[in-house]
C-alpha positions as CSV (number, residue, x, y, z in Angstrom):
1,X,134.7,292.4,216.6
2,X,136.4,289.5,218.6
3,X,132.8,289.0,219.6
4,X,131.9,288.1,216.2
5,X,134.4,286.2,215.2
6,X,134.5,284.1,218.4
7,X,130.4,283.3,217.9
8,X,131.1,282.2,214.1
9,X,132.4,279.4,214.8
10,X,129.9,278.5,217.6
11,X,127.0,279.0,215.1
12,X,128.9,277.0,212.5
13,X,129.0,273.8,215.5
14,X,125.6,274.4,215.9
15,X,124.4,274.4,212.0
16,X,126.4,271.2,211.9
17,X,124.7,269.5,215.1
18,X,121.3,270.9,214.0
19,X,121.9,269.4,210.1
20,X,123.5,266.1,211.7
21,X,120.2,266.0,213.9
22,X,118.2,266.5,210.6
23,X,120.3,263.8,208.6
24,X,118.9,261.9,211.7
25,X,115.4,262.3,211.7
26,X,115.6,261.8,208.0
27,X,117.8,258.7,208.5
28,X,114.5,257.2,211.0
29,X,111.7,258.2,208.5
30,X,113.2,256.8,205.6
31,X,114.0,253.2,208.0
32,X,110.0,253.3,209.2
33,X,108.9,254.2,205.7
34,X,110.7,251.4,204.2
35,X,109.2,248.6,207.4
36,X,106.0,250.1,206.8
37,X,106.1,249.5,202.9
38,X,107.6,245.7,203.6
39,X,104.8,245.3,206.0
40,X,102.4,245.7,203.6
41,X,103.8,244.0,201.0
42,X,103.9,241.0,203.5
43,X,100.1,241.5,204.5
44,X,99.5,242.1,200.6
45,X,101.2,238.6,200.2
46,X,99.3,237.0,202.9
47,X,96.3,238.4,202.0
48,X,96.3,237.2,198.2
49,X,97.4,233.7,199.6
50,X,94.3,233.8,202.3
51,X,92.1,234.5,199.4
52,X,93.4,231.8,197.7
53,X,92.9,229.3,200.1
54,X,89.3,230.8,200.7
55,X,88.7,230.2,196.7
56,X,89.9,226.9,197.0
57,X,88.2,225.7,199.8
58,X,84.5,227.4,199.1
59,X,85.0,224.8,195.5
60,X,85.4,222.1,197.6
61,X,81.8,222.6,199.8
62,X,79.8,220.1,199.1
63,X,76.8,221.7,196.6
64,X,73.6,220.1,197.8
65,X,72.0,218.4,194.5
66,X,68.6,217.9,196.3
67,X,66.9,221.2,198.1
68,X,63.2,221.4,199.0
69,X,61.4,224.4,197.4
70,X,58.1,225.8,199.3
71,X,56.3,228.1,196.8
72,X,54.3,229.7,199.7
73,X,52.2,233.4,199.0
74,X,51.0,236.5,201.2
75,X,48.4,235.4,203.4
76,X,48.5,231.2,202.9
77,X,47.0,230.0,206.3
78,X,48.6,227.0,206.2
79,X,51.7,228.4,204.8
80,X,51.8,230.2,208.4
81,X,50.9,227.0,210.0
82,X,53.9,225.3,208.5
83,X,56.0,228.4,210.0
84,X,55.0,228.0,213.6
85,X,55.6,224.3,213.4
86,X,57.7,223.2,211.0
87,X,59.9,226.0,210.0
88,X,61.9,226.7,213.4
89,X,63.1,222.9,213.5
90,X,63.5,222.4,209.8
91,X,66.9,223.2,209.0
92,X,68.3,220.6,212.4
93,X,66.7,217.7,211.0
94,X,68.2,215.0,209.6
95,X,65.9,215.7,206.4
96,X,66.2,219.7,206.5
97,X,70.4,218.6,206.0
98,X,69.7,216.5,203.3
99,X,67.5,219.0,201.4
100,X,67.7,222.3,202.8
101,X,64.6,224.7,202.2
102,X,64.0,227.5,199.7
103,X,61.3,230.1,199.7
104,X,60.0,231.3,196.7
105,X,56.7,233.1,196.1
106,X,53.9,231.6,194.1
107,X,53.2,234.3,191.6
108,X,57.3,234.8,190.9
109,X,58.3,231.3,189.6
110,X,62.4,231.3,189.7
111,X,64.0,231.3,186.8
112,X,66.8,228.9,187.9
113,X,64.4,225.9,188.7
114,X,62.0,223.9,186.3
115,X,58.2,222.9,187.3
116,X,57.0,219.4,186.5
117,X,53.8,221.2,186.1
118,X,52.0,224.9,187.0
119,X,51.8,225.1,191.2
120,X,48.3,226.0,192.0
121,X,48.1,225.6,195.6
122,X,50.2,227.3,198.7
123,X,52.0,225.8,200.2
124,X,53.2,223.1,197.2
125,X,57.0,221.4,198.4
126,X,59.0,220.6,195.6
127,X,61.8,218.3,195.7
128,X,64.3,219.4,193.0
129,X,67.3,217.4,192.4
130,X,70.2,219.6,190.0
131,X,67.4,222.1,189.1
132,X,64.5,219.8,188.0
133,X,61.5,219.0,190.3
134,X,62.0,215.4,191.1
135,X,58.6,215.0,193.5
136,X,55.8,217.2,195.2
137,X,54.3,217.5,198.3
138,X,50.7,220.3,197.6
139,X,49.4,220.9,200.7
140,X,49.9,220.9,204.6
141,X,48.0,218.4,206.2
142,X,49.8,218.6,209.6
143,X,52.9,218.1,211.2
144,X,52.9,214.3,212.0
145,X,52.0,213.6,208.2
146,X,54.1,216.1,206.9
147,X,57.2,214.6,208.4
148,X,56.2,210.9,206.8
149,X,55.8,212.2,203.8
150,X,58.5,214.0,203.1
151,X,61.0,211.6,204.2
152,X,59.3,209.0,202.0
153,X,59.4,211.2,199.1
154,X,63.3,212.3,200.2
155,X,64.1,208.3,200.4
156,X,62.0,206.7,196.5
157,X,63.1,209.7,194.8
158,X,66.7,211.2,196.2
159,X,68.4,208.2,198.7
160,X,67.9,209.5,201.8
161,X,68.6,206.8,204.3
162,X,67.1,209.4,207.3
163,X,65.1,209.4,210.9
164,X,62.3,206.7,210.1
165,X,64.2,204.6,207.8
């Protein structure tokens, strides 16, 4: 019985270092729970105030009034022409800045945009100024004319003070 009694109050010391070993590990959770939970109300902070700025600063863009529209179709020789000489250099231009390009198909007029008149022939290059065609190109008749016309059309009918002027 001396036995007994004598481990009692061993197993007591070690039920008190094993629940003051618990209160410990509970004690470290509940501290890297409550860093991780202020982290990411910090990043959730940040994050609203990165969007904000984002918002803010895609309004401020400039929004090009002038774009050139090429109504092209499926299977336009000289639509494909235009592609192999115009198309790679097109958007590094001086003009190509001034009034980038957009595609649409011939037989799916956009909705967005409005037609001086019906475009018959592929490819036809509008120049539309805040949604209304403003001049048109019908036709490519080669690079070196292409080029001249355009920037005379970009500079009577939208200001462009570009390459040859």
């Amino acid at each position: 019985m001396s036995k007994k009694k004598a481990a009692r109050p061993a197993q007591r010391q070690q039920k008190k270092s094993q629940a003051s070993v618990a209160s410990l590990i509970y004690a470290h959770i509940h501290i890297t729970l409550c860093v991780i939970l202020s982290s990411f109300r910090c990043f959730m902070q940040v994050r609203s105030f990165l969007s904000a700025i984002a918002l803010a600063s895609a309004t401020a863009l400039p929004v090009w009034a002038v774009e050139l529209v090429m109504v092209e179709q499926t299977g336009c020789y000289t639509c494909k022409q235009w592609n192999e000489e115009i198309a790679p250099v097109y958007p590094n231009t001086e003009a190509g800045q001034f009034a980038p390009l957009r595609r649409e198909e011939l037989r799916h007029p956009p909705e967005d945009l409005t037609y001086a008149r019906r475009v018959n022939y592929t490819p036809t290059f509008i120049l539309i100024d805040e949604g209304k065609e403003i001049a048109r190109l019908e036709g490519y008749p080669g690079e070196d004319f292409f080029w001249w016309h355009l920037e005379t059309l970009l500079a009577e009918k939208a200001g462009f003070e570009g390459a040859t002027r």
